[in-house]
C-alpha positions in Angstrom: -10.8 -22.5 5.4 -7.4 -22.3 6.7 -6.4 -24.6 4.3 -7.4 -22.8 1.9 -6.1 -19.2 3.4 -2.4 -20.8 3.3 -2.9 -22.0 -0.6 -4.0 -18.3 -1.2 -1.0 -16.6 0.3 1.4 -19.5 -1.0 -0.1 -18.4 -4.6 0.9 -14.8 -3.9 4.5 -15.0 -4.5 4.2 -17.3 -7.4 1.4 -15.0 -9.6 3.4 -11.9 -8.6 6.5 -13.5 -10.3 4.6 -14.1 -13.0 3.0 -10.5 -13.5 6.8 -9.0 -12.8 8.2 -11.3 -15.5 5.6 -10.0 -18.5 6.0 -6.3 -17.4 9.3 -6.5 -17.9 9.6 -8.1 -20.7 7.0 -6.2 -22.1 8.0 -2.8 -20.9 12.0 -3.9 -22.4 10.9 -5.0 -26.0 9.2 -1.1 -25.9 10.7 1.3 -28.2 13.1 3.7 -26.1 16.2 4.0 -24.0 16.6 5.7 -21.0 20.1 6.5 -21.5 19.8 8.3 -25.1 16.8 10.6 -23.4 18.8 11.3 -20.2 21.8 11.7 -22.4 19.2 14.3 -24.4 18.1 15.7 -21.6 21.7 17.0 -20.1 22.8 18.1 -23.5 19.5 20.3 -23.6 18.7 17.9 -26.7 21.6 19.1 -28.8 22.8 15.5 -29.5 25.6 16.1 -31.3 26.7 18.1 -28.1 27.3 14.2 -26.7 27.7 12.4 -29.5 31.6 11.7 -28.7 30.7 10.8 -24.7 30.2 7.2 -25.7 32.2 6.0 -23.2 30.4 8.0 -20.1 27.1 5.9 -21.6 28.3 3.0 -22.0 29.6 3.2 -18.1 26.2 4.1 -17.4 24.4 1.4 -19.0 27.0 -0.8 -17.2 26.3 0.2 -13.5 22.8 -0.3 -14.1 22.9 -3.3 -15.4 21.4 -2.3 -19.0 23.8 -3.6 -21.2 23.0 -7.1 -19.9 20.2 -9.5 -21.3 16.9 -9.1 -20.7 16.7 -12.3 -18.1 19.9 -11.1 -16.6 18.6 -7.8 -16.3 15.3 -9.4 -14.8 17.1 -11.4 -12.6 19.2 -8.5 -10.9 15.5 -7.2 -10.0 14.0 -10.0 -9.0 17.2 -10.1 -6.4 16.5 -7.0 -5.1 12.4 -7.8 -4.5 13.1 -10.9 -2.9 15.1 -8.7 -0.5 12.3 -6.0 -0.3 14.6 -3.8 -2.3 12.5 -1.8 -5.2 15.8 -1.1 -6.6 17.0 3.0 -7.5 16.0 5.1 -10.2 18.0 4.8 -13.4 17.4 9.1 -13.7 20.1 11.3 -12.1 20.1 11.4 -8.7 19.6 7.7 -8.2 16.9 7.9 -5.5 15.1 4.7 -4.3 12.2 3.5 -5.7 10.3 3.1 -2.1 11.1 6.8 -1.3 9.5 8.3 -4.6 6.6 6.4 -4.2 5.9 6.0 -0.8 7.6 8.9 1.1 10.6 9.6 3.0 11.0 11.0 6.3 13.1 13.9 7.5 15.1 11.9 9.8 15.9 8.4 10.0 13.1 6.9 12.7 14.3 4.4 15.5 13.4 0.6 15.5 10.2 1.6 17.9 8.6 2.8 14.8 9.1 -0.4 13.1 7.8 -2.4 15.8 5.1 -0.3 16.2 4.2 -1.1 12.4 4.6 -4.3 12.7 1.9 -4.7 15.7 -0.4 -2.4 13.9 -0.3 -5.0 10.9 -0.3 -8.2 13.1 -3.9 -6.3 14.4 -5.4 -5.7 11.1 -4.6 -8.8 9.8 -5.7 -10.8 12.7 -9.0 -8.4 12.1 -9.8 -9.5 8.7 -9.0 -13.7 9.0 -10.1 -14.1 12.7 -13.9 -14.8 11.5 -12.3 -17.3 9.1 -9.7 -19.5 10.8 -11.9 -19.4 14.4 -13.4 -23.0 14.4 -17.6 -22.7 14.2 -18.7 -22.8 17.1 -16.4 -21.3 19.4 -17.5 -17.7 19.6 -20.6 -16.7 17.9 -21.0 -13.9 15.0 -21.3 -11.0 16.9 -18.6 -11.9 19.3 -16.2 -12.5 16.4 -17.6 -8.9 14.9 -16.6 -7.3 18.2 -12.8 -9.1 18.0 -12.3 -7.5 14.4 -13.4 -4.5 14.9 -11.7 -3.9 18.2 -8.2 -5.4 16.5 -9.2 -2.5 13.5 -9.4 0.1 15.9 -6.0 -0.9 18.1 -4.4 -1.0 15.1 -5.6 2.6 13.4 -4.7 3.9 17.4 -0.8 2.4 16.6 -0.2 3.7 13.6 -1.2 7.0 14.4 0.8 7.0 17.4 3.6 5.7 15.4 3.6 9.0 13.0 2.9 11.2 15.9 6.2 10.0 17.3 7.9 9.9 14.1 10.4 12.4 12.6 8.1 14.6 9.8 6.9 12.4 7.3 7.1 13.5 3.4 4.5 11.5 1.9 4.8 10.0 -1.7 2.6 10.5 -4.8 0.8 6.7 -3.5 -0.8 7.9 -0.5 -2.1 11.1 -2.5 -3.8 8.5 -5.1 -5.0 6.2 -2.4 -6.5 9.0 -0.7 -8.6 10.2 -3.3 -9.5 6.5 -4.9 -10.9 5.0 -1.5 -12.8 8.1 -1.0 -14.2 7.5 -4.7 -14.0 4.1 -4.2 -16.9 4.7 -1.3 -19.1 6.7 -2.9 -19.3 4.9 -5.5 -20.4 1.3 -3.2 -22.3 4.1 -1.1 -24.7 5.6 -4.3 -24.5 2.8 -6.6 -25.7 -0.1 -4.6 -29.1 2.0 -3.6 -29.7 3.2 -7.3 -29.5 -0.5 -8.1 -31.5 -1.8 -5.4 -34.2 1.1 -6.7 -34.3 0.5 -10.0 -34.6 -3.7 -9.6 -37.4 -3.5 -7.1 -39.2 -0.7 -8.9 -38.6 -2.1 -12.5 -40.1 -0.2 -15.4 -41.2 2.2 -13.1 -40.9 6.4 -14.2 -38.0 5.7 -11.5 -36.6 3.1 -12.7 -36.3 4.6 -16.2 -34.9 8.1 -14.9 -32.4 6.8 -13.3 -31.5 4.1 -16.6 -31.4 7.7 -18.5 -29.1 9.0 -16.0 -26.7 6.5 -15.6 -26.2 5.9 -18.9 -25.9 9.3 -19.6 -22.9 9.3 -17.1 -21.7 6.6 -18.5 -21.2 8.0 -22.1 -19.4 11.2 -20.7 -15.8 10.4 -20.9 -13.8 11.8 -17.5 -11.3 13.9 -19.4 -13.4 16.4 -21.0 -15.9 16.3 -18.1 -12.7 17.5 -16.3 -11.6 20.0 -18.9 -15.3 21.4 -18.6 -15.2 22.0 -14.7 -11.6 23.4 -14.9 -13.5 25.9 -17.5 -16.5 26.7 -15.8 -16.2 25.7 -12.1 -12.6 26.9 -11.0 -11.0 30.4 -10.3 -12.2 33.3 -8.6 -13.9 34.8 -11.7 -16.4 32.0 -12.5 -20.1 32.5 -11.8 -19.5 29.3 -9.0 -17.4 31.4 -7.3 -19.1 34.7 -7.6 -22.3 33.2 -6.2 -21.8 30.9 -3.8 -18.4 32.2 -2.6 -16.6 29.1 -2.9 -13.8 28.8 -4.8 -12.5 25.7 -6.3 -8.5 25.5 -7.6 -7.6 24.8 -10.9 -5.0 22.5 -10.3 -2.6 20.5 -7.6 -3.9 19.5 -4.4 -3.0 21.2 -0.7 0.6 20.5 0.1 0.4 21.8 3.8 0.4 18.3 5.8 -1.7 17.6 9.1 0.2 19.9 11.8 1.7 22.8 9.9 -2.1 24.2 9.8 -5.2 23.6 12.0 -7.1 20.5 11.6 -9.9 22.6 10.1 -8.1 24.8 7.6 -6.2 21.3 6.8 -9.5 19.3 5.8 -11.7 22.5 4.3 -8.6 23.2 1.8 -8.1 19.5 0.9 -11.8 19.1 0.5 -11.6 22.2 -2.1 -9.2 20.7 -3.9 -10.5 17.1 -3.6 -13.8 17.8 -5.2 -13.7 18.2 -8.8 -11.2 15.3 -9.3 -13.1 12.9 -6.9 -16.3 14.0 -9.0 -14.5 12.8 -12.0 -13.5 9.9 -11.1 -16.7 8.5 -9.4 -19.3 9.4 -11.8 -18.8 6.3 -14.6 -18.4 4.4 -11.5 -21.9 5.3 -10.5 -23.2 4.3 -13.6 -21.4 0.7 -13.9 -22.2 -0.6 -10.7 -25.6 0.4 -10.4 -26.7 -1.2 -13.2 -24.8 -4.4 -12.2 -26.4 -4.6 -9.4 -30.4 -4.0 -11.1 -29.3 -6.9 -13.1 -27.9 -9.5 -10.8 -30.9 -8.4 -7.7 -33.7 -8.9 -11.1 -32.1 -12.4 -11.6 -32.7 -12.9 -8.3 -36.0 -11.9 -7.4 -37.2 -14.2 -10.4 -35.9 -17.0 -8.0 -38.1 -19.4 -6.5 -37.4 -18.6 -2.7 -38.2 -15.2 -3.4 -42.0 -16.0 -4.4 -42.0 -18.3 -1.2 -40.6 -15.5 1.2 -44.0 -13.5 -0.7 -45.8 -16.3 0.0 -45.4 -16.4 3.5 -46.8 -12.6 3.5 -43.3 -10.9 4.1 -43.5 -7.1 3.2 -41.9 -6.4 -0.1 -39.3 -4.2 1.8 -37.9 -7.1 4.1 -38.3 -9.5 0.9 -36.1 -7.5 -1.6 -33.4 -5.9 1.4 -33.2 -9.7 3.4 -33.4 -11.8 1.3 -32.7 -11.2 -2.0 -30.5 -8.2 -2.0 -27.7 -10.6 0.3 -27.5 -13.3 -2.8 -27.2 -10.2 -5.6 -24.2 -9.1 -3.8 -22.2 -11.8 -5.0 -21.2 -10.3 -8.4 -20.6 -6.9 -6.6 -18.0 -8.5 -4.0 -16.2 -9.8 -7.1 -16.0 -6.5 -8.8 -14.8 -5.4 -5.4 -11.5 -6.6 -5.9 -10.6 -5.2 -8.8 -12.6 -2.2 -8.9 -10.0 -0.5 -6.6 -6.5 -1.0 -8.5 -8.6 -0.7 -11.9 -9.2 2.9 -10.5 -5.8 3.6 -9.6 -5.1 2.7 -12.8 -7.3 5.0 -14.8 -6.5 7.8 -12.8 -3.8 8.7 -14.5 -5.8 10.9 -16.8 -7.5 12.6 -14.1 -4.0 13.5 -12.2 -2.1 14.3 -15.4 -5.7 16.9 -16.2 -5.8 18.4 -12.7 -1.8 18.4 -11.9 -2.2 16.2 -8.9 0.8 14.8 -7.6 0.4 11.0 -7.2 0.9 7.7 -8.7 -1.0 8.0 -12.2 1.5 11.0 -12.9 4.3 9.5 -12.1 3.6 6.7 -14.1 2.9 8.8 -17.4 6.5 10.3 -16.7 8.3 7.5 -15.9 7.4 5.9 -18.6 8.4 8.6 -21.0 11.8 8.7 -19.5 12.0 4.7 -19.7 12.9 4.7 -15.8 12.4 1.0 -15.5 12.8 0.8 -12.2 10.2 3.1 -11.2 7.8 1.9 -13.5 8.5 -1.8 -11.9 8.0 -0.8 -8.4 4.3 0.8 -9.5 3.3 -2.6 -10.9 4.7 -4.5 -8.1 2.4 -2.2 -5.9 -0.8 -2.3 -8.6 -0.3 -6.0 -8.4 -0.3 -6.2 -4.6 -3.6 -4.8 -4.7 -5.2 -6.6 -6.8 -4.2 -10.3 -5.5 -5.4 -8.4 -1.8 -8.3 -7.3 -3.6 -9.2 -10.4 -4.9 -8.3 -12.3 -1.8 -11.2 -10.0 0.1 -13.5 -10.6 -2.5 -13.0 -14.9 -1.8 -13.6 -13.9 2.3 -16.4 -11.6 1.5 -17.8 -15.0 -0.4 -18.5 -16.1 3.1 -20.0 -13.1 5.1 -22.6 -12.3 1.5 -23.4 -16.6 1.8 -22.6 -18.6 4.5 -23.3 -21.2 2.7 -20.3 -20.8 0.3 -17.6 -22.5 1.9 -13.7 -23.1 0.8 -13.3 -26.8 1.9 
């Protein structure tokens, strides 16, 4: 397993490379230059206003490397990533990469925030592979559950203490789209596995074919005019949802006051008001998808001979279908698991640009509309993290579904 653990993160590097290279390349043979639409943009897009200033562009082009090749240009990037450098805008202003998308804070923080970081990650890694690399044997199950979850915990406890202590953090557009995708990302696993496990074990049932109705109904409804219906109906103080329950839910953006600046429960009861209607959007075809993915592959499995021998030996139905049949139906959910999440930060780009939320899927439509290569590069570089973790978590989750599966 270890072997295989080191192969894995030896990969990493290499596939990223690889993903990097066809973005760019991609993204360069697209139609567009950033320095015509900047050039458009200052001249309040009276061209011939600029048309003389060739020599101001061509300097500009030059200090970012633009007038270059497109392997040359590639390879100036690639320079700064092997250094952990996501580069600096190509927009006025010139801002880093890291700080549009991840943050900044108001002041520069000391190295004891970095250490503190560091720690934090040495614990949450050494939660997640310690039940892999430990030798069989040497500490049972539940002692190596106990281990994880007490590194999880240590490391949550730093982190927070490492903000607390920190100068006032500005967060980027990422943690607003991470927020609302894991929560989505939840409630999806949370609602769609049961519905699943429902429908399989009652098959053909009135239940079963409710729910088949349902889903598939959700399924059909695309998220962008689902979202354009609750902004109509559902938001602003002179809707019937208001006027009746009292509740008001915005119309657009998110709450921009951050955790101190208001009480913790004006904090949560705003951002859950805002929260709602987007995280309804972008849940409900999730529902739908998974559910039936998981009726299919727990029917395959209850067809399987050691599920009539489990009957046999006079199980109840309930311990036949949750124990032992449900545990080898999981397989094809763990491996939608690691994709499921960057797919979703992906697609939520309609959702944020609908609702005028703030995070990465809007950042990406602009960015790429201004050709700010940079910034478009360090949101792959990010999606593409996530998905080789992703997948990664799906191998290790291999184990914990079937023991039996083993990477030798």
């Amino acid at each position: 397993m270890r072997a295989y653990l080191l192969k894995r993160f030896l990969l990493i590097p290499v596939t990223l490379i690889g993903i990097t290279f066809v973005t760019f390349i991609v993204m360069k043979l697209a139609p567009g230059d950033p320095a015509k639409i900047l050039r458009a943009q200052a001249a309040g897009q009276n061209l011939q206003a600029t048309q003389a200033n060739t020599e101001a562009l061509d300097n500009w082009k030059k200090e970012r490397h633009l007038d270059k090749p497109i392997i040359d240009q590639y390879g100036y990037w690639l320079w700064d990533l092997a250094r952990l450098d996501l580069g600096k805008s190509l927009m006025t202003g010139r801002e880093d990469v890291s700080i549009t998308i991840f943050g900044k804070f108001d002041q520069k923080p000391g190295k004891g925030f970095w250490v503190k970081l560091w720690i934090a990650g040495f614990c949450f890694l050494g939660a997640i592979f310690a039940p892999f690399v430990v030798r069989p044997g040497r500490l049972s199950r539940g002692q190596l559950s106990g281990i994880s979850g007490a590194c999880v915990a240590l490391s949550v406890v730093i982190v927070i203490w490492a903000f607390a202590t920190a100068p006032k953090f500005q967060p980027g557009p990422i943690w607003v789209t991470l927020a609302y995708n894991v929560i989505a990302f939840a409630l999806i696993y949370l609602v769609a596995l049961p519905v699943g496990i429902v429908c399989a074990a009652k098959q053909f049932s009135v239940t079963d074919r409710v729910l088949t109705i349902v889903v598939f109904l959700l399924y059909s409804l695309p998220s962008f005019w689902v979202a354009t219906l609750m902004i109509a109906y559902l938001t602003g103080p002179d809707h019937w949802w208001a006027s009746s329950t009292g509740l008001e839910f915005p119309t657009t953006g998110y709450y921009p006051k951050r955790w101190g600046e208001v009480s913790a429960g004006t904090w949560l009861a705003n951002n859950l008001r805002f929260a709602v209607l987007p995280i309804i959007c972008m849940t409900y075809a999730g529902f739908a998808f998974l559910s039936r993915q998981m009726r299919s592959s727990l029917l395959e499995q209850i067809r399987q001979d050691f599920v009539r021998t489990a009957r046999a030996k006079g199980l109840h139905e309930r311990v036949v279908i949750l124990r032992h049949a449900t545990r080898n139906a999981l397989i094809p959910i763990v491996t939608l698991l690691g994709t499921l999440l960057p797919a979703m930060i992906a697609g939520s780009v309609i959702i944020e640009f609908v609702f005028s939320i703030p995070g990465m899927g809007q950042l990406f439509f602009n960015k790429i509309n201004e050709r700010d290569y940079t910034v478009i590069m360090g949101i792959e570089v990010v999606s593409a993290l996530l998905t080789l973790f992703g997948m990664l978590m799906s191998d290790l989750l291999y184990v914990l579904v079937n023991p039996t599966i083993a990477y030798e």
